[in-house]
N, C-alpha and C positions, 0 to 999 in steps of 0.2 A: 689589536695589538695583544700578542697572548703574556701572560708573566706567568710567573715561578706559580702564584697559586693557581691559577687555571690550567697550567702543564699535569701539574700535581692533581686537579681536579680529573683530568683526564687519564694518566696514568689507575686511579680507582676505579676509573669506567671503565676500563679491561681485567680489572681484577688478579691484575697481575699479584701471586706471592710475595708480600713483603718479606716474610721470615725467611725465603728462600733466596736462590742464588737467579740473578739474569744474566744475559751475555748481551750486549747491546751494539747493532752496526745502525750507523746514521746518517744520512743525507740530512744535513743542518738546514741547507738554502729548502727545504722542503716544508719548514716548518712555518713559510711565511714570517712576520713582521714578530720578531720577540724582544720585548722590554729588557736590555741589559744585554739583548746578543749571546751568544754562547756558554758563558756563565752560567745564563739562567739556567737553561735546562740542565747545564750541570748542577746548581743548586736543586732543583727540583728533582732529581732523578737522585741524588744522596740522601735527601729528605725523605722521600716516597720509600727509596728502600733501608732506610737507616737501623732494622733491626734484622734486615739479611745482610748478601755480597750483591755489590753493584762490579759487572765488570766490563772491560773495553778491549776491543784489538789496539795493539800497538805497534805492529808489524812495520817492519822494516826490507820485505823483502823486494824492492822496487831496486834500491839502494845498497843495501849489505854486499850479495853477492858482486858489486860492479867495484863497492871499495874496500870489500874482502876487509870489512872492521866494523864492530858495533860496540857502542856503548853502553852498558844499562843504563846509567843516569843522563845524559846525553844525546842520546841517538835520537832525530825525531820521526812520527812514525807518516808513514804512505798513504792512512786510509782515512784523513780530512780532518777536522779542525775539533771537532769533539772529541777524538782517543787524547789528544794533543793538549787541549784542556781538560782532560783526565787526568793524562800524565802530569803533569804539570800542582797539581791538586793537592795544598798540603800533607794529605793522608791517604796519598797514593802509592800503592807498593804494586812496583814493575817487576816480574820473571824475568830471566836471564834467557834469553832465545836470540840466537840471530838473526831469525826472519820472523817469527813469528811471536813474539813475545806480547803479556796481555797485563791489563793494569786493572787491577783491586783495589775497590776501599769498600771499608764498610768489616762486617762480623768476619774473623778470621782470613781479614786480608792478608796478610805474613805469609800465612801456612800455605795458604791457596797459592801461591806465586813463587814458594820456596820449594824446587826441586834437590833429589838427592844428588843427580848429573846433569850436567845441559845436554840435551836430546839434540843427536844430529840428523832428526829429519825432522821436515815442518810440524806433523802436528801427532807425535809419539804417544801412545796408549796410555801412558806414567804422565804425560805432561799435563797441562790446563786443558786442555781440551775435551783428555781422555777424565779428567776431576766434573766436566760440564754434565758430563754421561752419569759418571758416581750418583752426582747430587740430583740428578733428574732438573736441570737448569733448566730454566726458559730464554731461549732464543728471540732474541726483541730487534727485530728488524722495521728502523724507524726511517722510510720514505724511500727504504732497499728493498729492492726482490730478493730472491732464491738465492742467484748469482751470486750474491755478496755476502752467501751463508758458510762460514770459514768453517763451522761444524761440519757439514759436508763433506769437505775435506778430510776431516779425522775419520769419518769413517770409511771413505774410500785405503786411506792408507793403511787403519784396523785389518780391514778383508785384506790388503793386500791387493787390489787391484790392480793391473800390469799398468806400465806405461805413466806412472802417477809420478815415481819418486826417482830423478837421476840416481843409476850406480856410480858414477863417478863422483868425487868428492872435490868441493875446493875448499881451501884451508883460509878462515876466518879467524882475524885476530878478535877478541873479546874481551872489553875492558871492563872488569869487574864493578861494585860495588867502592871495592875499598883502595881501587887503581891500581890494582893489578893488572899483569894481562893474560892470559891464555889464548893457545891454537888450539882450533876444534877445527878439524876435517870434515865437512858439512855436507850434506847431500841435499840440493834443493829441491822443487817442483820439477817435472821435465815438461811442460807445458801449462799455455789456457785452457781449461775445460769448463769453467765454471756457468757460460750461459747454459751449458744442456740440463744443469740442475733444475732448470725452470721446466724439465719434462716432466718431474714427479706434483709438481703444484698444485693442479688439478685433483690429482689423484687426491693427495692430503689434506684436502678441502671436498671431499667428496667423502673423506671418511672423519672427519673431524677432527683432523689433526693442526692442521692448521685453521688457525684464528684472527680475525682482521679487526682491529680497530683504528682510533684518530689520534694525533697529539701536535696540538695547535691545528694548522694545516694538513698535516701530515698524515698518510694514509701507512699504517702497522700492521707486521705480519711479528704474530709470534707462535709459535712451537717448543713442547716438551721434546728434550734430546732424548730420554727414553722412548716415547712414540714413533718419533722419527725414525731412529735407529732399528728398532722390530718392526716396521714396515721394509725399510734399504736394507736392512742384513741378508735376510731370505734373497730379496731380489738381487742385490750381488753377490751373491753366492750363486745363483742360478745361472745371473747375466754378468756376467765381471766387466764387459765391455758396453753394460747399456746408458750411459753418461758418452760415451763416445764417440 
């Protein structure tokens, strides 16, 4: 049975950046038998980085686009039961995104999550994702592959890769903070692509870019978004269609 201080034991085994920023995707059921359930390693992963930023997807895009409405405070998110007890987190501060919004706590959660506009494509250069890059974040994929690397994404849509981002727009109501509402004309994804991300895997594990560790059960992959990005930049720039 793992608990909060054994999660936390094992989060120090990968030596992850405390003072620094994570971006964290999770397969929960992966972690086997946890003392307290979901919680926990919510407690534990606030603990562990309590003098960086702990962040989470909260992505709504399963949903948004079919009821063309999101809420910030409200809306819940697509991608399993941890962003969801993120969100949920007294000292959780949620971005304003309609598909793809991310949840902060922890050292300059506010700012990290506070854009100057909401960004009408998934995952905008100016947005949290394009902030992941800034800070040189770590990428904490816990019981996920490749696939379910949302960064990925950001920089396919950076380069401009064809075929990534519908030109057509649909129009998303979005209920503010303070309940309000606004139209943002939105441009979604124009499809799946994400299992071919697991073509680069090897590669980034052959050059040392990606890193494996445990938590509880659970088998981890994590990556600097500066690393990642100077390896894929060159290469979609060369091959704009090699994810395809």
């Amino acid at each position: 049975m793992h608990t909060t201080k054994s999660l936390i034991a094992d989060l120090y085994a990968m030596r992850l950046k405390r003072d620094g920023t994570i971006f964290v995707h999770t397969s929960f059921k992966s972690l086997g038998e946890v003392e307290g359930g979901p919680k926990t390693l919510i407690d534990a992963l606030v603990e562990y980085m309590e003098p960086g930023l702990l962040v989470f997807p909260a992505h709504t895009w399963e949903t948004t686009p079919k009821t063309r409405y999101f809420s910030v405070k409200d809306s819940p998110g697509c991608v399993g039961i941890i962003p969801e007890y993120a969100r949920k987190h007294p000292k959780a501060h949620r971005s304003v995104h309609p598909t793809h919004s991310v949840v902060a706590i922890g050292k300059d959660a506010q700012s990290f999550t506070t854009d100057p506009i909401i960004y009408d494509t998934p995952c905008n250069r100016n947005s949290s994702y394009g902030k992941l890059l800034d800070r040189n974040a770590t990428i904490v994929l816990i019981g996920v592959d490749l696939n379910r690397d949302t960064f990925f994404h950001g920089i396919e849509e950076w380069l401009n890769v064809p075929g990534r981002i519908k030109e057509e727009t649909i129009d998303i109501t979005i209920e503010l903070v303070d309940g309000t509402d606004m139209i943002l004309p939105y441009h979604t994804h124009a499809g799946p692509i994400a299992a071919h991300y697991l073509w680069v895997k090897q590669m980034l594990i052959d050059k040392d870019m990606l890193h494996e560790g445990s938590l509880g059960d659970a088998k981890v992959l994590y990556h600097s978004t500066q690393e990642v990005y100077s390896l894929l930049k060159p290469l979609l720039k060369a091959y704009p269609t090699f994810f395809t």
